[in-house]
N, C-alpha and C positions, 0 to 999 in steps of 0.2 A: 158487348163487352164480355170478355171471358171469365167467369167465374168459379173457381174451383171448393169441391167441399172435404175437408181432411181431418180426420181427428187426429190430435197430437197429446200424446202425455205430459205430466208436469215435466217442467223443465225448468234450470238453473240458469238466471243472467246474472253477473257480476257486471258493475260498473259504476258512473259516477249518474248520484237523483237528486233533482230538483224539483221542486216546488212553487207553482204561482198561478195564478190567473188563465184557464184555459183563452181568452181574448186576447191574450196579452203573450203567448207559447211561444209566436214567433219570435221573442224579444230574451226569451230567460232558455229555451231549450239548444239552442245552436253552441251558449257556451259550452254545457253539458260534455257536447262533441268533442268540441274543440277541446278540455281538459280530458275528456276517455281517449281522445285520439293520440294526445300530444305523452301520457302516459301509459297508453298500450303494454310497453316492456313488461309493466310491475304484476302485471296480469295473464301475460301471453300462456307460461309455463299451466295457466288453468286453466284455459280455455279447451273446449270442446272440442274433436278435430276426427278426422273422418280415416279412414284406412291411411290413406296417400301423405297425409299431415295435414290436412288442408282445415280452416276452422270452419266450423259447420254454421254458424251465421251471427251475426252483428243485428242486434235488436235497440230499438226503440223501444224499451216496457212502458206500460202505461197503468196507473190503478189511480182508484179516486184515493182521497186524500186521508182517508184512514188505512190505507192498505189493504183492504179486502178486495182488489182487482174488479169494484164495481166502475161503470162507467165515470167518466167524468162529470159533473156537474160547472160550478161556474170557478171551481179551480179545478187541481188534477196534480199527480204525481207521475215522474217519467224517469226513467233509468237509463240512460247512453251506454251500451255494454255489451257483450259477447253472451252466446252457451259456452257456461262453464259447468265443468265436471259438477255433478250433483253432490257430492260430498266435501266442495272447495269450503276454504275458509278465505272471505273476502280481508285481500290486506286494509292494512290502515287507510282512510280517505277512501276506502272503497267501499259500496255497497253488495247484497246480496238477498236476489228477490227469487222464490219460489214460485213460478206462472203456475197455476192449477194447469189440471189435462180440461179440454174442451172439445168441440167439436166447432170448427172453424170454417165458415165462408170467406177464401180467399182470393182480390184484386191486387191485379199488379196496374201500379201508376210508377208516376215519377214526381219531383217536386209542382211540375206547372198542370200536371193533371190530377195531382192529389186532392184537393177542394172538391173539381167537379166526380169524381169515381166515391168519396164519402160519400158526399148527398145522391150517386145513385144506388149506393147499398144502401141507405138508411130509407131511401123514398122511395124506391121503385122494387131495386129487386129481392130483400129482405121480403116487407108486404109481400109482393106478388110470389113469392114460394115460400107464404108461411112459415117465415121465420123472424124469430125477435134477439136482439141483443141479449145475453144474459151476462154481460162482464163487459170488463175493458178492453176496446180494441187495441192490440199489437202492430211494430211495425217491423216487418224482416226486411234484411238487408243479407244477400247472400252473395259471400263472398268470392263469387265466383265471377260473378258480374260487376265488370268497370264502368259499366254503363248510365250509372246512378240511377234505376230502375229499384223500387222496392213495392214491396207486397205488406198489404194490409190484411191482418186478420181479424175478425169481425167473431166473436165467441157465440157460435148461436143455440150450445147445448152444453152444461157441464157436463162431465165426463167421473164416473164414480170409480177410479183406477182398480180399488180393493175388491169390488163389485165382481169388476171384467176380469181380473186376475184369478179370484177366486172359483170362477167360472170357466174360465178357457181352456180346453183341451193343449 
């Protein structure tokens, strides 16, 4: 299984968050979708977008349930939503979540191989190259691909942006 390592700076999702039962995701997160998809418009004009116009990607956020983007426990918090401009202001009935920067192990699955590619980052290949979780896992969805193909990202180093900034040639 192919695994990629990337660091990514913070970045802005806008969209609609729910709340419930990580057991229970399958039942409370689909509507999520289904209301950020079905009201898209109200948001488009904020979304993030690449040279060409194209939006740079459609996320699943995930943070535990106080907001501090630690993993989930036996509920969880999820945001169905786009990268939007960093300086947007989420409209009404919309949300607006801050991802820290990280340093990311990322798989791509799809929905019927998403379960078994978790448990082999979590079980096999996190362990076996010495890496541990330190946040909640993301899910990308790039829109470039019709293929319902998305990428998990697995946070396995925060990332001190002011640190690196102040530092970099």
């Amino acid at each position: 299984m192919s695994v990629h390592i990337i660091e990514k700076k913070s970045f802005t999702v806008i969209g609609k968050e729910g709340q419930g039962l990580a057991a229970e995701s399958h039942n409370w997160i689909p509507s999520l979708w289904q209301e950020a998809n079905h009201k898209f418009d109200e948001i488009r004009n904020l979304a993030k977008t690449d040279e060409a116009g194209n939006i740079v990607g459609i996320w699943g956020a995930m943070s535990d349930i106080t907001g501090n983007f630690n993993r989930w426990t036996d509920q969880g918090k999820y945001l169905a939503g786009c990268e939007a401009l960093d300086n947007s202001i989420a409209p009404s009935g919309w949300d607006k979540w801050e991802i820290p920067a990280y340093k990311y192990a990322i798989i791509r699955c799809d929905q019927s191989t998403y379960q078994e590619k978790f448990k082999y980052m979590i079980h096999e290949y996190l362990p076996n190259h010495n890496y541990s979780i330190v946040g909640a896992v993301q899910e990308y969805y790039d829109p470039k691909e019709a293929n319902g193909d998305l990428y998990l990202y697995f946070p396995i180093e925060k990332q001190d942006e002011k640190y690196k900034n102040q530092f970099s040639a």
